[in-house]
C-alpha atoms as one frame of an Amber mdcrd trajectory, in Angstrom:
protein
  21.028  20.486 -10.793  20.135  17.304 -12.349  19.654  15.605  -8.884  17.246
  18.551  -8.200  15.444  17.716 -11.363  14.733  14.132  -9.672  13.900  14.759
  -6.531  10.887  16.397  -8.153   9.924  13.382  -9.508  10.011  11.006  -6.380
   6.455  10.956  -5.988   5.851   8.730  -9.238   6.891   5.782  -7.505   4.365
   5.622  -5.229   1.371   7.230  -7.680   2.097   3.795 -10.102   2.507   1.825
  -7.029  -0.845   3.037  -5.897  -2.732   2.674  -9.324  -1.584  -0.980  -8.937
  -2.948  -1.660  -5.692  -6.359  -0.181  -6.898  -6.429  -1.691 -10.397  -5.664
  -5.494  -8.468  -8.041  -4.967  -5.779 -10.852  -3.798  -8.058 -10.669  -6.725
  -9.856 -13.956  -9.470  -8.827 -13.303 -12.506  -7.409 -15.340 -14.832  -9.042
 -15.844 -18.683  -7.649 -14.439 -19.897  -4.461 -10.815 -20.100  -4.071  -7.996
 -22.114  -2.229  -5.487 -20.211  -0.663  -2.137 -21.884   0.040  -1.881 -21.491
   3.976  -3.985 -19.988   6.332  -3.803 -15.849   6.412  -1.957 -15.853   2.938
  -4.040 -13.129   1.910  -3.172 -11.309   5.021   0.437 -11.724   4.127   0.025
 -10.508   0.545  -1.740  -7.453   2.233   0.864  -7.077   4.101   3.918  -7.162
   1.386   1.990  -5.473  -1.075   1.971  -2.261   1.667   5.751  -2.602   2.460
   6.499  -1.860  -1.005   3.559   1.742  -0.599   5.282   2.760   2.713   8.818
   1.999   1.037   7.693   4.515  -1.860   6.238   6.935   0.227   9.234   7.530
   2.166  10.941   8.045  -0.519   8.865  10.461  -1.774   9.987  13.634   0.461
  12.591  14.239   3.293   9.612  16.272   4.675   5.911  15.914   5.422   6.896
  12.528   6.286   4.682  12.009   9.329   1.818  12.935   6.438   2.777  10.453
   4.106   3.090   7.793   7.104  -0.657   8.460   7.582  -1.699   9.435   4.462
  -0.338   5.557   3.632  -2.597   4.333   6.301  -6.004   6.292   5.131  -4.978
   4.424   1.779  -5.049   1.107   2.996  -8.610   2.517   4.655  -9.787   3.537
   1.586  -8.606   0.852  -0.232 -10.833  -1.856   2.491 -14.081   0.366   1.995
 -13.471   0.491  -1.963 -13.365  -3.246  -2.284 -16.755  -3.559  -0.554 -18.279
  -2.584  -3.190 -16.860  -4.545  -5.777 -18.479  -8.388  -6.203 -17.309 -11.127
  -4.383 -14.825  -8.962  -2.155 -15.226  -7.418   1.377 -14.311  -4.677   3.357
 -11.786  -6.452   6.522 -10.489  -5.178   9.308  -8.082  -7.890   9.328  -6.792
  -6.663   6.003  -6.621  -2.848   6.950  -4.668  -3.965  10.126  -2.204  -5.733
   7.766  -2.191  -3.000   5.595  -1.256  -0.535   7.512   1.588  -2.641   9.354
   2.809  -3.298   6.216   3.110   0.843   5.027   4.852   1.663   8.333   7.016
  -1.376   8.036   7.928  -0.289   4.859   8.569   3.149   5.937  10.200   2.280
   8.765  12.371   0.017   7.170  13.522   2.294   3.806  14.531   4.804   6.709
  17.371   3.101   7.225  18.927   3.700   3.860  17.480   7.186   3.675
C-alpha cells in the first residue's frame, strides 16, 4: 500500500527538476563572460539534461517512449524560451546537447529500473 502511495508521487522529481532548468535559464546574462574550456556550456547543457531524462524515467514504468520525447520537446522549448530573454540565444548546438543529455539520462537510469 504505502509503495502504491509513492509511486503516485514519482512525477515530482522531474516537475522541481524542470522548474529549475527554467528558473536558471531565464535568468539574463549580463556582460561578457569567460567560460573555462571551450563547449563548457555545451557540457553543462548536457549534465543538466541527464539529471531531466534520469527523472523522467523514473516517473512511470509506462508511457515511457512519451516521456523520452516529451524530454526532448523540453529541451526545444527550453532553446526558443531563452531567445527571448536578454543577452541569451536560442542554439541548436544547445538543443542537440540537450536532448543527448535526456536520453542519456534515460537510457542510463534504465539500468537500475
Amino acid at each position: 500500500m504505502e509503495r502504491l502511495h509513492l509511486a503516485r508521487h514519482r512525477w515530482i522529481p522531474t516537475l522541481v527538476w524542470a522548474i529549475l532548468v527554467l528558473i536558471v535559464s531565464s535568468i539574463p546574462k549580463l556582460g561578457v563572460q569567460t567560460l573555462p574550456f571551450p563547449g563548457c556550456d555545451k557540457v553543462a547543457h548536457f549534465i543538466e539534461y541527464v539529471v531531466l531524462g534520469m527523472s523522467l524515467r523514473y516517473w512511470s514504468r509506462s508511457r515511457r517512449k512519451a516521456h523520452l520525447i516529451g524530454g526532448i520537446a523540453f529541451g526545444l522549448f527550453d532553446e526558443i524560451h531563452q531567445a527571448y530573454i536578454p543577452g541569451r540565444e536560442a542554439s541548436p548546438l544547445d538543443f542537440a546537447a540537450d536532448a543527448a543529455g535526456v536520453t542519456f539520462g534515460y537510457l542510463f537510469f534504465r539500468k537500475w529500473d
